[in-house]
Residue, then its C-alpha position, 0 to 999 in steps of 0.5 A: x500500500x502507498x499513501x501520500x499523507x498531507x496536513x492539509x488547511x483543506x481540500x475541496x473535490x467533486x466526483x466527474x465520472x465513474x471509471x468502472x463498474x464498482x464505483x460507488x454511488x456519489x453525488x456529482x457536487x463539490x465537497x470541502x473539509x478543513x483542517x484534515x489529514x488526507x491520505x492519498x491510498x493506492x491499494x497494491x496486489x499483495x495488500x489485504x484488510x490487515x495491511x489496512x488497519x495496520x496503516x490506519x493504526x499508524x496514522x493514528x499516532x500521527x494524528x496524536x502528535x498533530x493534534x488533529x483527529x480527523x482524515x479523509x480517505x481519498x483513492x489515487x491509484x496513480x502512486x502505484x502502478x501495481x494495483x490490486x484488482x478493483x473490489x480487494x482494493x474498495x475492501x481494504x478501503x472500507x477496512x481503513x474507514x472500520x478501524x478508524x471509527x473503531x479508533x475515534x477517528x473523524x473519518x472521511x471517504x472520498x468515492x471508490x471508482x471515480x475520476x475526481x477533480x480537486x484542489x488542496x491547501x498544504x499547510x507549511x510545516x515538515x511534518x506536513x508531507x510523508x509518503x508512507x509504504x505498508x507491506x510485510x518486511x518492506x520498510x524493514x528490508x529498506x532500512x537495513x540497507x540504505x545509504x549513509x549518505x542518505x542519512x547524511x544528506x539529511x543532516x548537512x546544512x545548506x546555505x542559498x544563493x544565487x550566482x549572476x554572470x557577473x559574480x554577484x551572489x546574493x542570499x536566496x531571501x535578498x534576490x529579486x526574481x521578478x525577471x527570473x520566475x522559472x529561477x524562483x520557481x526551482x529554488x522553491x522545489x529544492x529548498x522544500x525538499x519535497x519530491x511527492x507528486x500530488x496529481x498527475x504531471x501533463x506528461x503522464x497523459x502525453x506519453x500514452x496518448x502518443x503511444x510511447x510508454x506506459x506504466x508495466x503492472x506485471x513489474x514492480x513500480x518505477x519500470x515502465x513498458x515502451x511501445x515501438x513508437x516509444x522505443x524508436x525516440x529512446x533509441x535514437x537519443x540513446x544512440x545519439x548521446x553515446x555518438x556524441x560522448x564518443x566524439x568527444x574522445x570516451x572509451x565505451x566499455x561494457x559492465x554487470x548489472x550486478x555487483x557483491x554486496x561484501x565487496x570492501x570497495x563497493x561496501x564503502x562505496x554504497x554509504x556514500x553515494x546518496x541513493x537507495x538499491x536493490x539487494x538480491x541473493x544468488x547462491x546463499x551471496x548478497x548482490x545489489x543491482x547497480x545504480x550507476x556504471x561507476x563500480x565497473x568502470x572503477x574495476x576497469x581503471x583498478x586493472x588498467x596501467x595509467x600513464x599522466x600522458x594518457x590523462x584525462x582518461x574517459x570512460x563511457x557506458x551507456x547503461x541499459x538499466x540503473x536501478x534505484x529503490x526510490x521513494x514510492x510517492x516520488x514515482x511518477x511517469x518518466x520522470x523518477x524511476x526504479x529502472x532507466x538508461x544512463x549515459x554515464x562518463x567517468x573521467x580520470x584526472x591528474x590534480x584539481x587543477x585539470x579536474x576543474x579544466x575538465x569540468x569547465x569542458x563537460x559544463x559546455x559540452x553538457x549544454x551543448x547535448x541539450x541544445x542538439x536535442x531540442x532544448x534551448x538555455x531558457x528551458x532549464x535552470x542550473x543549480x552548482x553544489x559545494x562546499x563552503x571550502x571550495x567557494x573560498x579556493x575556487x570561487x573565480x572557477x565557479x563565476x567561470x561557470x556562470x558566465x557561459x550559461x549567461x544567467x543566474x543559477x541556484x547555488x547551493x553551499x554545504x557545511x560539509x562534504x556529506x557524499x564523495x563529490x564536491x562540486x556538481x552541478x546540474x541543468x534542470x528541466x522545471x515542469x508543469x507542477x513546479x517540479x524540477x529533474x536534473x538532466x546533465x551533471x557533472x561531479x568531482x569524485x575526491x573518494x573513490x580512486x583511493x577507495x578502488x585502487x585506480x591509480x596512475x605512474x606520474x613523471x617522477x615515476x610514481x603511483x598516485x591517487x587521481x580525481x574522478x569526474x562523474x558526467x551525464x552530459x544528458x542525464x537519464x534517457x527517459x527523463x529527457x522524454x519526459x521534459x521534452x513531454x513536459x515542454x511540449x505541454x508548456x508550449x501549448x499552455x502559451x498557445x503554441x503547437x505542442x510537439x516533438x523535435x523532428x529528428x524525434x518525431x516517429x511518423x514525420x510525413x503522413x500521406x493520405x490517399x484521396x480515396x482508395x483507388x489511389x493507394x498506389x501511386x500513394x504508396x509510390x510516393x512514399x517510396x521516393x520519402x522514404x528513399x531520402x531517410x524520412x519517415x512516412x507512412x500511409x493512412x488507408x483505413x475506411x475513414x474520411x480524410x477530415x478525419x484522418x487528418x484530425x488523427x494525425x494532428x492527435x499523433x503530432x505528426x508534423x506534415x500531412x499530405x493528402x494524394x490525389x489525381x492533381x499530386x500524382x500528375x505534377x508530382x506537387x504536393x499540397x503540405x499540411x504543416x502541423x506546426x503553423x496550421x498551413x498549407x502550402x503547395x511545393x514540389x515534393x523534392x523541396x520538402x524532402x530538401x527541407x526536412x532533410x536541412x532541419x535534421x542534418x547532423x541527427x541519427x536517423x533510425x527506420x519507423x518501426x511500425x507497420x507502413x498502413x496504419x490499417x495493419x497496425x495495433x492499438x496499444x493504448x485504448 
């Protein structure tokens, strides 16, 4: 069972429509109550009434400490996408409102079975937003094997500011934002701390209408299932940062999924990098799935011999998965997950003075991967992480930073170094609930040469320690198809097309046939398209060409042309563009020319989909 439990002023909502067959009768008006816990409950496969009491009980305690003794029950299935089949879960639920009468409990219940809409006032103190997870030995398997850092992390100070291109820096408080409101709008998001999701984000409704991914039931939360559309834009920027990475001078390599728990390094290892894992036994042995390429890398460089003139030393993989066990009420959608694609580099570097070289490189060559994806600068903001030591010795080197974004970032200034790194930064994407994910970052490693072994044989012939620089120049692969989702959702809110880069777009030309009798000579003009490294496809179902052309506005498709006995004559085209709502008249081979101008210098990978759309399959009803 997850529940998202929020102290809440109020919260007002209104049954809209029943979803199934078990909804239970409600009146379609607006309610409100004040001054109440509610819990946000999805009910999970292996739930029962017991594991519902058992949460009830604990909320009780809470309510003792709040001095508040009343709760609304609100179904959301959305914080879990293992869940119970409908009439086990409207058990549970009635379980929960049992024991709370039982427990004096003013209790609520919001209908079982229906979309809802509503609205909800947090109040401000820490207490105030907690994900909870209810299940046998789960909340004892997590705490025996989380991170020190984690618990760190909790612990360490952080002092906000804002860094202007010019030097300046300036308390968060003392900063005027009036120009900058994305700016405000992340440093809000980072300084609460709170990541739960408390609807459902644009993107969520974007990908499975697009037919690109979607939540997998038969997994456990935080995988999610890509459909051929889906798996062609994770393809192509899989293929296309590793591309880049490797231009850039990395060696690729190769490493496990799964690494020995007892190993000395990686013990000591796993207390300071700030995330949670996955622990499996194999042959009476503990083995963790790895959350990152660092250990086989690191085992790569302990076994290599490193000369200073080889230095700086770049590794890549792209990983194909990592696995973190994040917070259940932080898993939403693409953009925070339990399995996803990393492209990660470590680099080996001589001292601090050519780490910091480097990650002035990486800093740009960040910036640029972004660019050549389809971001601009305007759409992510940059927070930079360190220690209050580093400011003081290298605070020109992190005003260096600043001037090549050109715009203010979030500075975050720690008491002490609680994890391996000192510094990191990141480029975030800010979406439409407000909420911030990093995509690029880069980190200077000080801990896990010496950790590891990996050393290098300076010019006096000595072995030495060398600094570590851990880069995701795009960050996590889904992750960059949610913000380009949540971009796309932005766009229309300011009136404007919502789409994909071309490059990315998995049908990019639509032919429709006047009528069936033209099929072929249709079919003939998509030869000559596709010839040219284009994707196209057909639209022959039994459907009206207004109607055909509405689909394709649905599909985001970016040109629609329709064939007839005119086109096929003078080879000239009538092109529906998505993007203006126009339509123009060229020779076929001016918009082969141009589309082939917009996405030159980008990978091109064949549509992985049945040509007619008649012969193809609906994934998502």
């Amino acid at each position: 069972m997850r529940i998202l439990q929020l102290h809440s002023d109020w919260i007002e909502y209104e049954p809209v429509k029943k979803e199934i067959s078990l909804a239970e009768p409600a009146e379609k008006k607006k309610h409100k109550l004040e001054n109440i816990i509610v819990l946000f409950t999805a009910v999970e496969e292996s739930d029962n009434e017991d594991v519902g009491r058992r949460a009830i009980n604990e909320v009780k305690e809470f309510l003792e400490k709040l001095k508040v003794n009343r709760i609304l029950i609100y179904p959301f299935a959305h914080l879990s996408s293992n869940l119970a089949r409908p009439q086990n879960a409207l058990n549970v639920i009635k379980a929960m409102e049992e024991q709370s009468k039982k427990l004096k409990i003013d209790v609520h219940r919001a209908p079982f079975g229906w979309t809802k809409q509503f609205s909800i006032d947090v109040k401000g103190h820490p207490l105030a937003e907690q994900s909870k997870t209810f299940g046998p030995e789960a909340k004892k398997k997590e705490e025996s094997k989380e991170s020190q850092a984690i618990k760190a992390e909790e612990t360490v100070k952080s002092t906000w500011f804002i860094l202007d291109p010019k030097g300046e820096l300036t308390s968060v408080e003392k900063f005027n934002f009036s120009k900058y409101k994305n700016l405000e709008k992340f440093k809000n998001y980072e300084i609460s701390k709170s990541r739960t999701v408390q609807q459902i984000p644009p993107h969520v409704t974007f990908m499975k209408k697009l037919e690109i991914a979607d939540y997998e039931p038969g997994s456990d939360s935080g995988n999610i299932r890509f459909y051929p559309k889906g798996r062609l834009i994770k393809s192509l920027l899989e293929q296309f940062v590793t591309e880049l990475v490797i231009e850039n001078g990395a060696l690729e390599v190769e490493t496990p999924l799964m690494y020995d728990f007892n190993h000395p390094a990686f013990a000591s290892y796993l207390n300071r990098f700030p995330a949670r894992h996955y622990v499996i036994k194999s042959d009476d042995k503990d083995f963790f799935l790895r959350f990152s390429a660092c250990f086989g890398q690191f085992l790569i460089k302990k076994d290599a011999q490193i000369s200073y003139k080889q230095l700086p030393l770049k590794m890549y993989e792209l990983t194909r998965y990592s696995f973190r066990r994040e917070k259940s009420g932080e898993l939403v959608g693409l953009k925070r997950l339990r399995s996803f694609t990393m492209p990660d580099m470590h680099t080996v570097c001589k001292n601090l003075e050519e780490a910091r070289e480097e990650f002035g490189k990486q800093f740009k060559f960040s910036l640029s991967c972004l660019e050549k994806i389809g971001f601009s600068v305007d759409n992510f903001e940059t927070a930079i992480r360190f220690t209050e030591e580093f400011w003081k010795q290298n605070k020109n080197f992190i005003i260096s930073l600043v001037k090549v974004i050109k715009k203010p970032v979030l500075i975050e200034m720690w008491n002490f170094r609680y994890a391996y790194f000192d510094p990191k930064f990141e480029f975030n994407f800010v979406d439409a609930l407000d909420k911030a994910s990093a995509l690029s970052t880069v980190q200077i490693d000080h801990e896990n040469a010496e950790r590891y072994g990996i050393v290098y044989t300076d010019e006096d012939g000595k072995k030495k320690y060398p600094l570590i620089l851990h880069c995701s120049p795009s960050g996590a692969i889904e992750r960059v198809i949610y913000a380009l989702l949540e971009k796309a959702y932005l766009d229309q809110m300011k009136k404007y097309v919502p789409e994909l880069p071309l490059w990315l777009s998995p049908t990019q030309v639509r032919l429709i046939p006047l009528s069936e009798k033209f099929l072929g000579e249709t079919e003939k003009f998509a030869k000559d398209i596709e010839k040219n490294q284009i994707r196209v496809d057909i639209d022959d179902r039994n459907d009206t060409v207004q109607k055909k052309i509405r689909d394709s506005e649905l599909e985001w498709v970016p040109y629609v042309l329709v064939i007839g006995p005119k086109e096929i004559e003078s080879k000239k085209v009538s092109v529906r563009f998505r993007k203006t709502g126009k339509i123009e008249q060229m020779k076929l081979d001016k918009l082969i020319e141009d589309i082939k101008n917009e996405t030159k210098d980008k990978l091109f990978k064949s549509l992985p989909l049945q040509k007619l759309l008649s012969k193809r399959p609906i994934f998502v009803g």
